[in-house]
N, C-alpha and C positions, 0 to 999 in steps of 0.2 A: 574476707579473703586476705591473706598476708602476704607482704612481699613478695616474698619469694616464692609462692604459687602464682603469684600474677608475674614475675618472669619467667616462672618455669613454663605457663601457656604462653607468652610471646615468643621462645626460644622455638615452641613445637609450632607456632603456626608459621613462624619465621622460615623453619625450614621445611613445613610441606609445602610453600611457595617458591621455596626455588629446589623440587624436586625436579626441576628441568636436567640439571645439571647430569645425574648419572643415565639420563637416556638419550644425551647428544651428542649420536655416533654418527659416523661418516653415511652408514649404511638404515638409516630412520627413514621410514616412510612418512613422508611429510602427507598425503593424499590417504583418506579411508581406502583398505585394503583388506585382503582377505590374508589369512597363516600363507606360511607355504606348506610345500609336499601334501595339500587337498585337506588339510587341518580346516575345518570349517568355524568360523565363531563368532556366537552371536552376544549383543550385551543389553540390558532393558535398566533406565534408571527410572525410579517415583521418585517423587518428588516437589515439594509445592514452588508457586513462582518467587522470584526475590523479591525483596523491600527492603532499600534504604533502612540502615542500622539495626536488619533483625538477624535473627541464630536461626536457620533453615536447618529439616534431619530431613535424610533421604536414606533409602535403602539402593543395592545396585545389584545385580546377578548378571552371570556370564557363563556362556554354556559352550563347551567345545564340543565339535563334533567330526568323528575319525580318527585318525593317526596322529594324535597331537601329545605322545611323549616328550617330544623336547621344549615344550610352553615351560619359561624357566619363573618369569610373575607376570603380575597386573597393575596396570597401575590405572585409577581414574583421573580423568580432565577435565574438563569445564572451560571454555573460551566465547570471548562475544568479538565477532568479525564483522566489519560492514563494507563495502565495494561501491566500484563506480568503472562504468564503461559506457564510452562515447565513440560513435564515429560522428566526425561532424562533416560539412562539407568547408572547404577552404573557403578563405573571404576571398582572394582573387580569382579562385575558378572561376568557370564559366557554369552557368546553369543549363544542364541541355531542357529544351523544349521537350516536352514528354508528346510522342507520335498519338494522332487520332484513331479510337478504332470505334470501327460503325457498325450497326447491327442492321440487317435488312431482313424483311421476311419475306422469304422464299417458299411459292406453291412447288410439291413438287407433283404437282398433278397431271404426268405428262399421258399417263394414259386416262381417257376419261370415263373411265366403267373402275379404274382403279383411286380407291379413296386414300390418301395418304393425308398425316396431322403438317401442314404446316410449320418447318423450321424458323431458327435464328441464327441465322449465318453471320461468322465477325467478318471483318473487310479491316484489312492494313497493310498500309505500304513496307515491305518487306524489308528494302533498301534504309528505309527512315529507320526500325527497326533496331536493325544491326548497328546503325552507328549510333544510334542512341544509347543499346547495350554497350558497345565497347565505350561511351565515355562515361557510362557509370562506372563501370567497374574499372576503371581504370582509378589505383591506389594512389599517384600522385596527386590526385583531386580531393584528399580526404584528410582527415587526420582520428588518426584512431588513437584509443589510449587505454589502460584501463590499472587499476591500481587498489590495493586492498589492503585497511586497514585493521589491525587485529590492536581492540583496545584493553585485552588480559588474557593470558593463558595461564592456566592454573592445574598443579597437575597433584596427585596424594599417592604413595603407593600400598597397594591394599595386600599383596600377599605374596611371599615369593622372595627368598635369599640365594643367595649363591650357596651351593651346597645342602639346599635343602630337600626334602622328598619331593614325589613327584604332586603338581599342583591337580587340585581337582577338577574333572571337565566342570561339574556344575555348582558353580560357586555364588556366595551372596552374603552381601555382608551390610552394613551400616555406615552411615557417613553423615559429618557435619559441615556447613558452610557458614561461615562470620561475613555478614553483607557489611559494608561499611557504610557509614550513613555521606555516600554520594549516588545523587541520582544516575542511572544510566538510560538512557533510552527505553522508550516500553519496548517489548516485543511485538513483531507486527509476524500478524499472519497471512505469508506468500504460500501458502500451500494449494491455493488454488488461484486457476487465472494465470499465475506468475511466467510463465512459458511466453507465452505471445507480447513477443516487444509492441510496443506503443507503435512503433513508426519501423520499416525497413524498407529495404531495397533503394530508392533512389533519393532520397529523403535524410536529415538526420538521425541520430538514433542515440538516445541519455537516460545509461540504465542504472539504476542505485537500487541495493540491494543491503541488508544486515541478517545476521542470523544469531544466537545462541546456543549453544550445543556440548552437550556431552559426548564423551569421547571415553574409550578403554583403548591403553596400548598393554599389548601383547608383546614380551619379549624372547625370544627362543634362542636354543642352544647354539645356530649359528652363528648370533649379532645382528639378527634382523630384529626390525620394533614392526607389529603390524597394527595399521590404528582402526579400531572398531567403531561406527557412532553407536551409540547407545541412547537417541532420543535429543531433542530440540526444548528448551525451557523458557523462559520468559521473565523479565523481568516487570515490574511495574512502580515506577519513579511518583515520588512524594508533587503532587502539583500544590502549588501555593494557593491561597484564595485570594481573589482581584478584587479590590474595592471597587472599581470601577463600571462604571453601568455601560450596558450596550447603546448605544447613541443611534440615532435614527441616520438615516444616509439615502442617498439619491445614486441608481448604478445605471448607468450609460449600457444603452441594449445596441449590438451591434447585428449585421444580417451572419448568421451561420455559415459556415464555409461545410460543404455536402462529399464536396471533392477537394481532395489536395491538388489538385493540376485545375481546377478549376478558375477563368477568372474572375478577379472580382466584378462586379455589377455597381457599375455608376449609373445614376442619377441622382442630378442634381435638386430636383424638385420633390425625391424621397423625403416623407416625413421622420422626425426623428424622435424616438419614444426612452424615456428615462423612466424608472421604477422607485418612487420612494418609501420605503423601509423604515417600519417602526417595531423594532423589539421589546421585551419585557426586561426587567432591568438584570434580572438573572436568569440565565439558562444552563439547565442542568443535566448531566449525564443520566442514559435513561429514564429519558420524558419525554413529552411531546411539547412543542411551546407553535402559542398561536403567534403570528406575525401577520400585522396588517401593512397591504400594500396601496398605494394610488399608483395608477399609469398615469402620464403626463406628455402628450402627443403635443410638440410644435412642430405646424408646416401647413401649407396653403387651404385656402379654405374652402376652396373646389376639387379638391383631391377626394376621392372615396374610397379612401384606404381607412380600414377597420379594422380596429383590436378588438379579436374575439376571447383569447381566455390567455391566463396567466399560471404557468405552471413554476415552480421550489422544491427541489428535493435537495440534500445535503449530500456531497460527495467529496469522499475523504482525499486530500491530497499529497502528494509527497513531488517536492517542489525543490529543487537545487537549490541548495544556500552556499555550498562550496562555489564561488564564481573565478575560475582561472582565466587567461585570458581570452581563450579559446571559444568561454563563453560569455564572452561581451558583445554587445550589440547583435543577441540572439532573438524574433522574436517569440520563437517556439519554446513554450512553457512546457516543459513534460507532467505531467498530471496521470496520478493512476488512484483508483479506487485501492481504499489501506482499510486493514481492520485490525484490530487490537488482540493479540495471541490473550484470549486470556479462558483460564477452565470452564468447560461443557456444565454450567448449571442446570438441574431438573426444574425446571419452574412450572410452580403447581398453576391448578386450573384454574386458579380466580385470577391468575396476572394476566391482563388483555395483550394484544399485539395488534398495532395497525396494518392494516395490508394493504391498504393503499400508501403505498412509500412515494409516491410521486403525486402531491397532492394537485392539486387546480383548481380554477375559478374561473367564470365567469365573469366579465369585465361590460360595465353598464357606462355609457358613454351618453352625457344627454345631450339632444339633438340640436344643432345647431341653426339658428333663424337661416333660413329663407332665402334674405338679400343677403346674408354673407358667402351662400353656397354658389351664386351667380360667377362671382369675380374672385379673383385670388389674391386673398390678401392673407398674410403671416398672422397666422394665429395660435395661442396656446389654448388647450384645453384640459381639463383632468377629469379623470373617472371618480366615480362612489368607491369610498374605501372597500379593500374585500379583504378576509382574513385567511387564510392560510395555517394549516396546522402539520405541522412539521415532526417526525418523531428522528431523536437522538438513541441512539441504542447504546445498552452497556459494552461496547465492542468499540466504539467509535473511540476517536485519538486526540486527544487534547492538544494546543500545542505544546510542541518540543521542538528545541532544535540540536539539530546529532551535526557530527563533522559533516557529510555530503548532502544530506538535505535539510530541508524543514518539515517535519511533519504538523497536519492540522485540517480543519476540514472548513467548507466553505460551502454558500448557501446560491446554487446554482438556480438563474431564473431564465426561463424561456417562454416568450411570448409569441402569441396564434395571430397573424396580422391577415386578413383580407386584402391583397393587394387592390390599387387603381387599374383600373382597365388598361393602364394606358404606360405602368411600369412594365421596362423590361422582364423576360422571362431569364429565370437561376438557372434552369436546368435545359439544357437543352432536349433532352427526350420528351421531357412536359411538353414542349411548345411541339417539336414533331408528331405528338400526339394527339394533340389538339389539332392539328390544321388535318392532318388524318379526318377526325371524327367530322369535322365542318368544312370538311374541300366541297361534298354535292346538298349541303344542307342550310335552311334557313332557320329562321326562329320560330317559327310554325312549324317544323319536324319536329323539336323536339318534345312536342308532345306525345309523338307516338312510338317513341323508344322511352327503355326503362330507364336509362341513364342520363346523369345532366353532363352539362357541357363540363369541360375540365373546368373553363376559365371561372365557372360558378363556384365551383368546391377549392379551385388552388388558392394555398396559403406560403407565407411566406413566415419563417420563422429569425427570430430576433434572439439573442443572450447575450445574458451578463452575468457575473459572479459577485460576491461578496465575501470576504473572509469573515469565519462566527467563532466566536471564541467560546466554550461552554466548563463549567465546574465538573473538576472531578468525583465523584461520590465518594471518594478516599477525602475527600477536605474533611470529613466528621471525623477521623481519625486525628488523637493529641498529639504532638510534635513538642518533642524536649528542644530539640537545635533544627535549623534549617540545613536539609541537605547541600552539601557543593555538588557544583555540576561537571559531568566526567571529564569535559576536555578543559577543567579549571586545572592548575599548575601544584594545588591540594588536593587534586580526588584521589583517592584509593580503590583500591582493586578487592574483589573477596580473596578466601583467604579459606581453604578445606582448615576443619577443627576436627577431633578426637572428639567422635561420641558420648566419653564420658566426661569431656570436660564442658557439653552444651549448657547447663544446669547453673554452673559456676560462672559462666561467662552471660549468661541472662541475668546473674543480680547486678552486674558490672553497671557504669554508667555507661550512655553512649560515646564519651569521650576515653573512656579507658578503653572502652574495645577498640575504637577509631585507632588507635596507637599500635593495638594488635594487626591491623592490615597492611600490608606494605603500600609505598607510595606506586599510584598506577604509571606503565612504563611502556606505552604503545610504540609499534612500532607500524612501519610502511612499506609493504612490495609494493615495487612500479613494476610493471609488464608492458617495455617498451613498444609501441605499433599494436598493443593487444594480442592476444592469443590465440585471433581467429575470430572465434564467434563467442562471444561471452559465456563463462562457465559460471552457468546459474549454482546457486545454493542450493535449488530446489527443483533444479531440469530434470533429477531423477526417475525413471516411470515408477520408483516405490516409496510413495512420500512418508516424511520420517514421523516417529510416533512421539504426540505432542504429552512430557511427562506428567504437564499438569492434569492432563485428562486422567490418565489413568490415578494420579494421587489422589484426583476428587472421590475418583467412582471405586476403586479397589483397595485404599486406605481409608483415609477419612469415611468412608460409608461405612466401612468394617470396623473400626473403632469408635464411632459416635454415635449412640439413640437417645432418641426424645428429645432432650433439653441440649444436650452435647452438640447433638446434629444441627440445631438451631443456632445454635449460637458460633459453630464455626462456617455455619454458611452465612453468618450475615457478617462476619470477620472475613471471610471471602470477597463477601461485595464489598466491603467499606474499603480495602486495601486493592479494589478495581479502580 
């Protein structure tokens, strides 16, 4: 390629990067929107997900529908957004006591030829109530926030001059995007779940949210912009491969908390039980990997408290890494299950799936002499190793760290404990329950009822966590240069290209195209006090259509057979 064709494509990708410029008018809809005067319009992009330093083609259509004579052009967008919303409670508030409420069961069997079912009637004091409510909601107690980062927006204009003929309702054309070899965040998939905050009402609440998205603006003969989405994309960032082996560790089991208003449960004579943890020295993206565990129970030696099984599933998390000061000295970790945006693969019938995702064990404790069980003395013990088998699915998230969180997944363990007779009860309905079942009864009844006693079956449950770090199945992918990382002070933004110049700029190095991208130029809304109630990405009741899906199954499936199809589905998964 010579010179001057290589600045003639930095000139044109230069400035479909800042086609911001002729569509910001006073009167732009900054919010998805519909035409005016009942112009209806819809837009669909295909298209596959990004990777670090490739040339992406996508195709786009847009369809008007009604009275939409004065549509004057189109232009396409592309933007990656990520948020953050917090109410927290103040460090010098006051904490209200959250009011009891009781359950009684009421016969209502006042006539006695008439049979009625037995209710559950609540009981609460009215008075406690009210003031409880009003010092929740009362906004001096809180500190709310919420603020949204937009780390590229990108816009191309597809069709449409001033003075040109009337534009077509159903229009579709072609397009190109120059990724630049900096990683972004993968895409994560909130399209389901995402609704229901972690925590509300009297409690904290810390919501982080990212999205990807296509965008069509609509410009018409008044000076209105109306912005159409046209689908949700996904990116998938280059992971490095870790020399480093997984290292075996020991995780402190703590008692479950059942209720947030619940207190804790001291004793002092509770034994304490640690798990330790031996991995394989790599773990990889979509597999299974065995992990052997030992329980390790110290505490008195007359206690009869008993580890029955040991349960491990993996549960993806997205963890606050942004720490303002607001969240220091917090000790609620927000944790929510994440899953990796990435295309709907047909996987044929010889690929197995585990269904038991929450695997368990059985936990073999050998039995302690005799004279040690008399008198209580501090003793360690440990179980017979058990192994555990663990599936990693190709969805799951490697870590990253993005401006407001960290994403990455973690090896949750929860242990089945037989309590001592003689520990406090957790729950309070448990124990009302029990003295229920044994107010007129001895140990001799219960032979003659089907049921055993609570106190026989009640367990008490124990966790802990571990952070696991696992390989991307993108590592089998060559790597000319290491990507930079997007919130580095060198990353670049993509960059919409002329379809005919995709060919030319694929024999490019990856360093000449890099030079093609402009440098990335994020900016920050602050939404002082918040907005109200957090405006989710994806609160919509019509969730938005993910483009890679359709590019696997309506493109790619239509242009690939036999060997074709093979070989871009497994360039699919290696760049997963």
């Amino acid at each position: 390629m010579t010179m001057l064709r290589w600045q003639s494509l930095a000139l044109q990708v230069i400035w479909a990067a800042s086609i911001l410029a002729f569509t910001d008018t006073s009167t732009e809809s900054k919010e998805p929107s519909i035409a005016p005067y009942q112009c209806w319009a819809s837009a669909w992009v295909r298209a596959p997900d990004m990777v670090p330093g490739d040339i992406i083609a996508g195709d786009i259509r847009i369809k008007l529908s009604g009275p939409c004579t004065d549509a004057e052009s189109y232009v396409l967008g592309l933007r990656y957004k990520e948020k953050i919303f917090w109410k927290l409670r103040r460090q010098d508030a006051p904490i209200p006591k959250r009011p009891e409420i009781k359950y009684n069961s009421t016969d209502s069997n006042h006539d006695l030829f008439q049979v009625r079912i037995p209710v559950q009637t609540p009981y609460y004091n009215e008075t406690e109530w009210i003031t409880y409510q009003n010092s929740v909601q009362s906004k001096d107690l809180w500190s709310v926030h919420e603020e949204e980062r937009i780390a590229f927006e990108i816009k191309t204009p597809l069709v449409g001059v001033e003075g040109a003929e009337r534009l077509k309702t159903s229009f579709t054309t072609r397009f190109g995007i120059l990724v630049p070899n900096t990683n972004y965040p993968p895409g994560l998939d909130y399209r389901r779940g995402i609704r229901r905050l972690h925590s509300q009402g009297d409690t904290d609440v810390i919501h982080s949210e990212s999205i990807y998205e296509y965008f069509v603006e609509i410009r018409f003969g008044n000076g209105t912009i109306s912005e159409i989405p046209a689908g949700i994309t996904a990116f998938t960032p280059l992971y490095l491969s870790t020399q480093s082996d997984m290292p075996s560790g020991n995780v402190s089991l703590v008692p479950t908390d059942f209720s947030r208003n619940s207190k804790p449960v001291v004793d002092v004579l509770r034994s304490n039980y640690t798990v330790e943890l031996s991995f394989p020295n790599r773990v990889y993206q979509n597999s299974s990997v065995n992990i052997t565990a030992t329980v390790h129970r110290m505490g008195y030696t007359n206690r009869t408290d008993t580890p029955m099984q040991l349960c491990a599933f993996l549960n993806g998390r997205n963890i606050n890494q942004w720490q303002p000061q607001e969240f220091k000295n917090r000790s609620h970790i927000f944790t929510q299950v994440i899953r990796a945006l990435v295309p709907s693969v047909q996987y044929s019938s010889t690929m197995s799936f585990p269904f038991n995702l929450h695997p368990c064990g059985e936990i073999s404790f050998a039995a302690a002499p005799a004279d040690l069980t008399r008198e209580g003395h501090i003793s360690s013990s440990s179980s017979e190793p058990l192994s555990l088998s663990v599936h990693v699915s190709h969805d799951a998230v490697p870590d990253f760290s993005a401006y407001y969180q960290k994403l990455g997944h973690g090896l949750d363990l929860t242990l089945h404990v037989k309590p001592d007779l003689s520990e406090p009860w957790e729950r309070d309905f448990e124990k009302t329950q029990w003295e229920k079942q044994t107010a007129e009864m001895d140990e001799t009844d219960f032979d003659w009822v089907p049921w055993l006693p609570l106190i026989q079956t009640r367990r008490q449950y124990l966790a802990g966590n571990v952070g696991l770090s696992f390989i991307s199945m993108q590592n089998q992918r060559h790597v000319q240069t290491t990507p930079v990382h997007y919130l580095s002070n060198e990353a670049r933004q993509p960059a919409f290209v002329d379809v005919s110049d995709i060919a030319d700029l694929r024999s490019m190095t990856t360093e000449e195209r890099d030079l093609l991208a402009p440098i990335a130029q994020p900016s920050i809304k602050v939404f002082e006090g918040g907005r109200g109630l957090p405006n989710f990405y994806f609160g919509r009741m019509e969730q938005p259509i993910y483009v890679g899906d359709t590019w696997l199954n309506k493109v790619l499936s239509a242009t690939s057979r036999g060997q074709r199809e093979r070989d871009a589905l497994n360039h699919l998964l290696l760049v997963q």
